[in-house]
MDTraj code that builds the backbone (N, CA, C; nanometers):
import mdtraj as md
import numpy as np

residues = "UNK UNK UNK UNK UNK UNK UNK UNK UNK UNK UNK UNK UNK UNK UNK UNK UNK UNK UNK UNK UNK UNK UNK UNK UNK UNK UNK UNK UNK UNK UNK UNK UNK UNK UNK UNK UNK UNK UNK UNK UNK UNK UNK UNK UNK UNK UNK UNK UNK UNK UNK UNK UNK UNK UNK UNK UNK UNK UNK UNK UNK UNK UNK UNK UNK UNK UNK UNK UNK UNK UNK UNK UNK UNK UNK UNK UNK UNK UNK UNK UNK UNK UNK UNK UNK UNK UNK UNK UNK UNK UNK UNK UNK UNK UNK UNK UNK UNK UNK UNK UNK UNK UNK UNK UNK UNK UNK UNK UNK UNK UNK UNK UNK UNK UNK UNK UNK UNK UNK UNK UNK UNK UNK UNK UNK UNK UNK UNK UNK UNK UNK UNK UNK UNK UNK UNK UNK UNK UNK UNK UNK UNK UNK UNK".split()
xyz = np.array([
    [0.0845, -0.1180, 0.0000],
    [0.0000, 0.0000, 0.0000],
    [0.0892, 0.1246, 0.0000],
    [0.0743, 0.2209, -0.0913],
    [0.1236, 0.3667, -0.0784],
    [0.1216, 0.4526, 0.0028],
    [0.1838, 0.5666, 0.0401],
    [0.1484, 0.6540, 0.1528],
    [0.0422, 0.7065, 0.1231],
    [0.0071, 0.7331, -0.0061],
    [-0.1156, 0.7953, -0.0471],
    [-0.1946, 0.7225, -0.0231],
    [-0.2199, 0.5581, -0.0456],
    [-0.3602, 0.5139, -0.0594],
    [-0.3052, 0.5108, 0.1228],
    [-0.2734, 0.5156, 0.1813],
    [-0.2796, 0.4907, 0.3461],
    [-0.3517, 0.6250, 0.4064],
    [-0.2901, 0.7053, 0.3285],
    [-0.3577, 0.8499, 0.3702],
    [-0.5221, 0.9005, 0.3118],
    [-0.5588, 0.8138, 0.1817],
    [-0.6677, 0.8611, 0.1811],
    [-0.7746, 0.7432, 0.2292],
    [-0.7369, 0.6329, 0.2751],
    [-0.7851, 0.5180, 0.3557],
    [-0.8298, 0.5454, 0.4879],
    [-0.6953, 0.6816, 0.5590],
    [-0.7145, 0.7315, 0.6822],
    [-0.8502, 0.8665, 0.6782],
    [-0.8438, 0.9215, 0.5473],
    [-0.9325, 1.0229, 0.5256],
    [-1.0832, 0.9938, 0.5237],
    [-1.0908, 0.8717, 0.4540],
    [-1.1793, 0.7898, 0.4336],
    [-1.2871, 0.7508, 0.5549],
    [-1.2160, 0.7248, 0.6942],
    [-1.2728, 0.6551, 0.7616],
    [-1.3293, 0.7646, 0.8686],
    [-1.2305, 0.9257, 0.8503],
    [-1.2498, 1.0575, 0.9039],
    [-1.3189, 1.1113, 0.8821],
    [-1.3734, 1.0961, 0.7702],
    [-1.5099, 1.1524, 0.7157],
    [-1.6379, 1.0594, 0.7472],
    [-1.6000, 0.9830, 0.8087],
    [-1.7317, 0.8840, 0.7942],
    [-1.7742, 0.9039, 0.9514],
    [-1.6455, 0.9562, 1.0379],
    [-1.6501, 0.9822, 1.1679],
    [-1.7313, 1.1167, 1.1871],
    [-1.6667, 1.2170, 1.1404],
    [-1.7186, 1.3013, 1.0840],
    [-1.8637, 1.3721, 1.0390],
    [-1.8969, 1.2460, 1.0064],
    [-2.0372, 1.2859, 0.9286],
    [-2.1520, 1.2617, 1.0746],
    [-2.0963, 1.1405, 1.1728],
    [-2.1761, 1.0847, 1.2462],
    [-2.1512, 1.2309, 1.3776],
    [-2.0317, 1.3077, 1.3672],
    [-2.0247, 1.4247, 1.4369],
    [-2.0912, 1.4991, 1.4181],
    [-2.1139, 1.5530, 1.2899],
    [-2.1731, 1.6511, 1.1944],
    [-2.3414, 1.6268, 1.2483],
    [-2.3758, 1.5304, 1.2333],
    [-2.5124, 1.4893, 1.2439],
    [-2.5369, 1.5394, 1.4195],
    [-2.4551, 1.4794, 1.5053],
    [-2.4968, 1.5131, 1.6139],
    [-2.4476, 1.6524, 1.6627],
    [-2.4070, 1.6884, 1.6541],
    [-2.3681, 1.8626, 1.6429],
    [-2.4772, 1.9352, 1.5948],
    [-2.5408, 1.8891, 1.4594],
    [-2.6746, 1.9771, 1.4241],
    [-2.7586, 1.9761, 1.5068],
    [-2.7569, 1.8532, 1.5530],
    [-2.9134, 1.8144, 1.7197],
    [-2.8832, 1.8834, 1.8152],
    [-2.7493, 1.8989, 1.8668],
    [-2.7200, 1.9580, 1.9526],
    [-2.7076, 2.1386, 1.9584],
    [-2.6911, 2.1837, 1.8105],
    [-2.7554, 2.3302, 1.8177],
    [-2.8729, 2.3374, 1.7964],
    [-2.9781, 2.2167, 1.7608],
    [-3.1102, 2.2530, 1.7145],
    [-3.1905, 2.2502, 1.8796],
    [-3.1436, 2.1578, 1.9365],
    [-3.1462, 2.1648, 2.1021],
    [-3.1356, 2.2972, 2.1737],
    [-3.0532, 2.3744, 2.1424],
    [-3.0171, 2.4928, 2.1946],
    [-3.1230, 2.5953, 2.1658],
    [-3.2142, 2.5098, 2.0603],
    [-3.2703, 2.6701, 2.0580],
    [-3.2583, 2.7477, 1.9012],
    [-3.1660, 2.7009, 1.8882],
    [-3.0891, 2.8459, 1.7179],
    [-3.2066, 2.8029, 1.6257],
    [-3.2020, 2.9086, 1.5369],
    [-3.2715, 2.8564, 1.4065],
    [-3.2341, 2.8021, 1.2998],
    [-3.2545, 2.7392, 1.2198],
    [-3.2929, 2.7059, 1.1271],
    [-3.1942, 2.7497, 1.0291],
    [-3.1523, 2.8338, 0.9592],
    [-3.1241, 2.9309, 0.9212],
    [-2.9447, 2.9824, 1.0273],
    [-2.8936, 2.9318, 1.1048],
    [-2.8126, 2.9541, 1.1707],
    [-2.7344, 2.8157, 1.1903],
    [-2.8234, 2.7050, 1.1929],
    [-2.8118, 2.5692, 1.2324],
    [-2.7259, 2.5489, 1.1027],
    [-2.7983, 2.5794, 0.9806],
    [-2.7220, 2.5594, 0.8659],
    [-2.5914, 2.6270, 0.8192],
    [-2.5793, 2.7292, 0.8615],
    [-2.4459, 2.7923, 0.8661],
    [-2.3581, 2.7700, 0.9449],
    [-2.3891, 2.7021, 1.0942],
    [-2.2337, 2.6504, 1.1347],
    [-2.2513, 2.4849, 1.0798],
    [-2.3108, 2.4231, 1.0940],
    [-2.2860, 2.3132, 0.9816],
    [-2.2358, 2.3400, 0.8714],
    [-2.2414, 2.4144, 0.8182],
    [-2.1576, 2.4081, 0.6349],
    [-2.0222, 2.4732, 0.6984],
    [-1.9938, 2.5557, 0.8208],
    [-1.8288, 2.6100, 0.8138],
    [-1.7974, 2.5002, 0.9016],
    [-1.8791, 2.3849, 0.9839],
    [-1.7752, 2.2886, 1.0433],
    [-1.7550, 2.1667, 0.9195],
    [-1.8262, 2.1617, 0.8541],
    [-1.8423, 2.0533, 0.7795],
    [-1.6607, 2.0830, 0.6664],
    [-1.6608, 2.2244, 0.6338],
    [-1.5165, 2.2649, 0.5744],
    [-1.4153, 2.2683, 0.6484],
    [-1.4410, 2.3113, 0.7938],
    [-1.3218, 2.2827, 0.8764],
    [-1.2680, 2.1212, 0.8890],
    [-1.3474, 2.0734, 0.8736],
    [-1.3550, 1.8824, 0.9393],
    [-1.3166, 1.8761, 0.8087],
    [-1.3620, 1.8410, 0.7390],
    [-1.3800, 1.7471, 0.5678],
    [-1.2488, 1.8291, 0.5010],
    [-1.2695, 1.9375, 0.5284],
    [-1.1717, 2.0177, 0.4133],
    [-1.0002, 2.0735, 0.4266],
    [-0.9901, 2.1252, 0.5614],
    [-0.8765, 2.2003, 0.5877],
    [-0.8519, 2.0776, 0.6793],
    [-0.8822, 1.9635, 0.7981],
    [-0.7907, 1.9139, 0.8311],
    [-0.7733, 1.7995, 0.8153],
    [-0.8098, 1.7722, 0.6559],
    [-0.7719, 1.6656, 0.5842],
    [-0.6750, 1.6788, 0.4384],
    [-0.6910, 1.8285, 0.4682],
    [-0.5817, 1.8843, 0.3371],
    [-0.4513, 1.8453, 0.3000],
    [-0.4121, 1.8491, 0.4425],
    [-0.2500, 1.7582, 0.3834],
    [-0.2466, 1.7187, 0.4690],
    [-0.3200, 1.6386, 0.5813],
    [-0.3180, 1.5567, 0.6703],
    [-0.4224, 1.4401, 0.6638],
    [-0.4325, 1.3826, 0.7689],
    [-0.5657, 1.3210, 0.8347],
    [-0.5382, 1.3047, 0.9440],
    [-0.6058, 1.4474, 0.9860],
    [-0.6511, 1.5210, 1.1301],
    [-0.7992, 1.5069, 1.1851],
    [-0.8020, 1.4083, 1.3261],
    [-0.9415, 1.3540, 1.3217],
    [-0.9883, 1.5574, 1.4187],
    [-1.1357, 1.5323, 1.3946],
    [-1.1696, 1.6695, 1.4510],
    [-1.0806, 1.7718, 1.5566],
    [-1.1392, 1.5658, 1.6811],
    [-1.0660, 1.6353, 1.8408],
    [-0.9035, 1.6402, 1.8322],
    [-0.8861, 1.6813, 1.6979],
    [-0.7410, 1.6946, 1.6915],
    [-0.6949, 1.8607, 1.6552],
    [-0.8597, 1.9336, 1.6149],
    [-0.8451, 2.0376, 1.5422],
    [-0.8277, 2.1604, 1.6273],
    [-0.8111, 2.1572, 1.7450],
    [-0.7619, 2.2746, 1.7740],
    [-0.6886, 2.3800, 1.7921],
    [-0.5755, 2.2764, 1.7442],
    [-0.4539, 2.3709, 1.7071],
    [-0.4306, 2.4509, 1.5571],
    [-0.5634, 2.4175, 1.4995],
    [-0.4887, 2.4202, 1.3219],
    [-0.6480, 2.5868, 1.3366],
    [-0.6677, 2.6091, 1.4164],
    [-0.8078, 2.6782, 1.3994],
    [-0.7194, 2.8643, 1.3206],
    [-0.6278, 2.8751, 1.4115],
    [-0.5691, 2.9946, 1.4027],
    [-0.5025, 3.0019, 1.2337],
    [-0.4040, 2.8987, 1.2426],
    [-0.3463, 2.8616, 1.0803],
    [-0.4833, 2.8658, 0.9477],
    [-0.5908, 2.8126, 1.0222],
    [-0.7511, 2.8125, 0.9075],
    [-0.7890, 2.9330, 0.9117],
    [-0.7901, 3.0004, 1.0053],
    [-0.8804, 3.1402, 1.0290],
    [-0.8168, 3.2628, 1.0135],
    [-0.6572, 3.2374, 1.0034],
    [-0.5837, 3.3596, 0.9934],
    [-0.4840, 3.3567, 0.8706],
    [-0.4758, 3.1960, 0.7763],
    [-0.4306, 3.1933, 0.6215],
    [-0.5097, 3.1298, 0.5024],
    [-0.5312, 3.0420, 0.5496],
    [-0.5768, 2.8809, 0.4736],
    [-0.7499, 2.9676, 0.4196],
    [-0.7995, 2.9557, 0.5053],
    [-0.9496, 3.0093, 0.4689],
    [-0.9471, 3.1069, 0.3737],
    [-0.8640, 3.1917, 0.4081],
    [-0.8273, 3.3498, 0.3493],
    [-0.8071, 3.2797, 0.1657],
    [-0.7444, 3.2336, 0.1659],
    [-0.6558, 3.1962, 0.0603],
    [-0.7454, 3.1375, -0.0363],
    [-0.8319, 3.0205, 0.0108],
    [-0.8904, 2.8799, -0.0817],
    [-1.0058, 2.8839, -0.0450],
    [-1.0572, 2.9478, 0.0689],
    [-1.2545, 2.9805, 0.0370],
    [-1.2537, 3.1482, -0.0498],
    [-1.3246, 3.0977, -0.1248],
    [-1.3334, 3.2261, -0.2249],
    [-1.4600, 3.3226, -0.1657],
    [-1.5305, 3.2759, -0.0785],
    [-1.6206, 3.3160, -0.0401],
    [-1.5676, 3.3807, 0.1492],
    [-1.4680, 3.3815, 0.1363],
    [-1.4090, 3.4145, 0.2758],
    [-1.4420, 3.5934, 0.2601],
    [-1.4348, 3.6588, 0.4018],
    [-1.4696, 3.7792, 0.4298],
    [-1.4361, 3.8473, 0.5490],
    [-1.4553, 3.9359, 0.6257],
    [-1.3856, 3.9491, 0.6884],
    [-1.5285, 3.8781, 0.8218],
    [-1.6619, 3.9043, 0.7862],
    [-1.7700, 3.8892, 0.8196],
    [-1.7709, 3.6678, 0.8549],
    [-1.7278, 3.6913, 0.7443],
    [-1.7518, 3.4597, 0.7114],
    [-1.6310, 3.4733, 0.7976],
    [-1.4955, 3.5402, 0.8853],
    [-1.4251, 3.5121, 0.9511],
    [-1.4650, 3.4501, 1.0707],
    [-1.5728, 3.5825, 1.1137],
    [-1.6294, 3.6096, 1.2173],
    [-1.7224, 3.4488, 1.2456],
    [-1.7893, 3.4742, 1.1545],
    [-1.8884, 3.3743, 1.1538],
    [-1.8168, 3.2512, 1.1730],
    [-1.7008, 3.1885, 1.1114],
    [-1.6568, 3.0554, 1.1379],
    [-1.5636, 3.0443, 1.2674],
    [-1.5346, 3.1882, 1.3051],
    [-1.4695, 3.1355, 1.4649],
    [-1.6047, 3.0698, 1.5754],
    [-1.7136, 3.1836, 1.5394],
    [-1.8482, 3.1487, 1.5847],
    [-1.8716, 3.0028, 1.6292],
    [-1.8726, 2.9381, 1.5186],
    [-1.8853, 2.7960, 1.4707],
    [-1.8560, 2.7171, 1.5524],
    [-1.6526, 2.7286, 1.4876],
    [-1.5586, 2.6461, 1.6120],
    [-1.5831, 2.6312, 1.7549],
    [-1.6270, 2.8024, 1.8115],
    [-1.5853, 2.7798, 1.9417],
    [-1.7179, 2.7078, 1.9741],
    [-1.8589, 2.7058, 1.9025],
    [-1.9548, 2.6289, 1.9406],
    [-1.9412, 2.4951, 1.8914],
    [-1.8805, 2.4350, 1.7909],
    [-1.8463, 2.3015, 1.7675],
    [-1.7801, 2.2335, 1.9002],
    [-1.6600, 2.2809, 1.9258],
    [-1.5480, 2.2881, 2.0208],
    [-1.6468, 2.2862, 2.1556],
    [-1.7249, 2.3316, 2.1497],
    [-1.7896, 2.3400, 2.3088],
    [-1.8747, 2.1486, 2.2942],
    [-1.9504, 2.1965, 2.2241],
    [-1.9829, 2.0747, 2.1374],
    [-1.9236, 1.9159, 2.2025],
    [-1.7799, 1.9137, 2.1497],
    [-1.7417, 1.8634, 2.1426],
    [-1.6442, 1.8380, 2.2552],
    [-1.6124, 1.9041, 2.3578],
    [-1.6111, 1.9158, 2.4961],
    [-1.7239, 1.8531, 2.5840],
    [-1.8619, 1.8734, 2.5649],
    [-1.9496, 1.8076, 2.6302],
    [-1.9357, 1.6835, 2.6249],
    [-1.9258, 1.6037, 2.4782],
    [-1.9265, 1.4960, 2.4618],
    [-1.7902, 1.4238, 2.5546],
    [-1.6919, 1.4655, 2.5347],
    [-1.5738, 1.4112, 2.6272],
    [-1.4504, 1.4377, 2.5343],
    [-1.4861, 1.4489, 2.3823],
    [-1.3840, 1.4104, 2.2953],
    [-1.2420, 1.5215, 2.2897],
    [-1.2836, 1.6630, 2.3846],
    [-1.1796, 1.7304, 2.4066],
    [-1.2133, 1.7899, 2.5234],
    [-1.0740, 1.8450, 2.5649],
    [-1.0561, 1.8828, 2.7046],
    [-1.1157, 2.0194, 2.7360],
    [-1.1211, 2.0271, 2.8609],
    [-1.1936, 2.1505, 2.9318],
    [-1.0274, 2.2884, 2.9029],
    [-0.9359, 2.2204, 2.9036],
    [-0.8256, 2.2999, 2.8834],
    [-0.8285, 2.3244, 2.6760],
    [-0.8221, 2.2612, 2.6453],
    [-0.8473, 2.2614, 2.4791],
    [-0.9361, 2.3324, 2.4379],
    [-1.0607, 2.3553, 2.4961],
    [-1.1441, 2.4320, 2.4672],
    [-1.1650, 2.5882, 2.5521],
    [-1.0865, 2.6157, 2.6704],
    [-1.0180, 2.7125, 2.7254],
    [-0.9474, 2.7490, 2.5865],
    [-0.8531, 2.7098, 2.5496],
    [-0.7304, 2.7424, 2.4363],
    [-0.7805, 2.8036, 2.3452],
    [-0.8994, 2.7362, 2.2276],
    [-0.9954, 2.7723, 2.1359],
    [-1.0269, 2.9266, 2.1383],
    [-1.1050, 2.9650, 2.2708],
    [-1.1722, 3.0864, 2.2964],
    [-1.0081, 3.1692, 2.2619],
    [-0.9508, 3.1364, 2.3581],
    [-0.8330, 3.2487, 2.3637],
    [-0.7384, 3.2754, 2.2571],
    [-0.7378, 3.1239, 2.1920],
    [-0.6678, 3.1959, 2.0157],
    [-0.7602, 3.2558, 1.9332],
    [-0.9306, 3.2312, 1.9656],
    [-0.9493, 3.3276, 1.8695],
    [-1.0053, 3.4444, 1.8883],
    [-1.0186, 3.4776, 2.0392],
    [-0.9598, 3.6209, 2.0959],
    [-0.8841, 3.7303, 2.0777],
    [-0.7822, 3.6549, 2.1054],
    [-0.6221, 3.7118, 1.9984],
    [-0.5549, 3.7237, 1.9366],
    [-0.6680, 3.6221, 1.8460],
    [-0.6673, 3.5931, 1.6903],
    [-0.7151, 3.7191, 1.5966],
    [-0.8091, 3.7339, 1.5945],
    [-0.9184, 3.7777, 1.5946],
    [-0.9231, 3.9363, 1.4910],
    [-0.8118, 3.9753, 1.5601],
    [-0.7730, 4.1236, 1.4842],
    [-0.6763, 4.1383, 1.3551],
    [-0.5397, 4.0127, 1.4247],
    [-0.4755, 3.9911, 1.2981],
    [-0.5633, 3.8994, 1.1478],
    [-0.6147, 3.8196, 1.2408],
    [-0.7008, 3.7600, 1.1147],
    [-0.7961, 3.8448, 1.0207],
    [-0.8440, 3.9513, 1.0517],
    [-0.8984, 4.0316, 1.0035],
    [-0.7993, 4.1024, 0.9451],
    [-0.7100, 4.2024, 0.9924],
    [-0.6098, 4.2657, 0.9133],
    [-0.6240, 4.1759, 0.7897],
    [-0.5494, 4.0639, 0.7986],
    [-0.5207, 3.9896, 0.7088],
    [-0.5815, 3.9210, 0.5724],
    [-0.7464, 3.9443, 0.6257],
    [-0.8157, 3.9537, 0.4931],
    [-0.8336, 4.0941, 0.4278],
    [-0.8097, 4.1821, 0.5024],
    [-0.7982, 4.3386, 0.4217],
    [-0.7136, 4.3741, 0.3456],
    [-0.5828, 4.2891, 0.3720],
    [-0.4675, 4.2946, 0.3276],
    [-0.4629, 4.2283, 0.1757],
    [-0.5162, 4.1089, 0.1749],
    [-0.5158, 4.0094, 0.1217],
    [-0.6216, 4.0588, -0.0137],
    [-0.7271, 4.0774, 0.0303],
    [-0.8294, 4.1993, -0.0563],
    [-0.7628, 4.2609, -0.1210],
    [-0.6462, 4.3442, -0.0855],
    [-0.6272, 4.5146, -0.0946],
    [-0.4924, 4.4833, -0.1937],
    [-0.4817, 4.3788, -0.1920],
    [-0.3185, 4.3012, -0.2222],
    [-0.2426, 4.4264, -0.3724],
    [-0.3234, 4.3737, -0.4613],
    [-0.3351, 4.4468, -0.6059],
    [-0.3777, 4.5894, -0.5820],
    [-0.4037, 4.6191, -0.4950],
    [-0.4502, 4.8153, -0.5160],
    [-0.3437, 4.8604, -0.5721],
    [-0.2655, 4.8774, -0.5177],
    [-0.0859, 4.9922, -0.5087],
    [0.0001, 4.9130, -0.6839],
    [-0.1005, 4.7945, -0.7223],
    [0.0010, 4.7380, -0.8241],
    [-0.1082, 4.7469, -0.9584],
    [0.0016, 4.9078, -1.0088],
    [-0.0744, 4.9528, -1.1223],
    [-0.0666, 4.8608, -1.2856],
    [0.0053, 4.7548, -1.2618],
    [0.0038, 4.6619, -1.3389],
    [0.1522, 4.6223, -1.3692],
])
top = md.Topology()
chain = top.add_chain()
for i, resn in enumerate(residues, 1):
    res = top.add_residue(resn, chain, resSeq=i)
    for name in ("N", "CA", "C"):
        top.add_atom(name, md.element.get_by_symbol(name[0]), res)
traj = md.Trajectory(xyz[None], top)
């Protein structure tokens, strides 16, 4: 077997984990209360965090994702969601730190891990923003 087929064998079985997360994560904000309409928007930015960025050049199971949130929210997103903003920033830290709580209840991460979450994207938060203005603004000053 290849590193590749080992790695997308490992991706394979992350997504399938994944999906059974995904599913109970929606119950668990539809539990809370949110609407409809909100429920579906952090589902589609966890579903890209999980499925998309920490399987990109890894296979990173979720309760593994808390370290990669800052690297997603302050380059990666910026870069390869075309639909990124400074607003969809906002909105997908949103997400995390409610996935992440999420996913703290259940057991699958720590009360310290999810302490961590809030506070990188606290102090995240401003540079990551700079950084899509920047990123926007890239071509202004370059008259061709």
């Amino acid at each position: 077997m290849t590193d590749y087929q080992a790695y997308e064998d490992a991706c394979e079985k992350i997504r399938a984990e994944n999906a059974i997360l995904l599913t109970e994560f929606v119950a668990w904000l539809k539990a809370s209360g949110l609407s409809e309409k909100v429920v579906k928007n952090h589902h589609a930015n966890i579903d890209f965090y999980i499925n998309d960025y920490l399987l990109y050049e890894d296979a990173l199971e979720a309760k593994d994702g808390v370290d990669g949130v800052s690297w997603f929210l302050g380059d990666w997103f910026i870069r390869k969601a075309m639909w990124s903003s400074q607003a969809s920033i906002k909105e997908n830290a949103a997400s995390l730190k409610k996935f992440y709580a999420f996913m703290h209840e259940k057991g699958l991460v720590s009360k310290d891990d999810l302490v961590e979450l809030k506070q990188i994207v606290k102090e995240g938060m401003p540079d990551w923003l700079e950084s899509m203005r920047d990123y926007n603004n890239a071509g202004i000053d370059d008259p061709w």
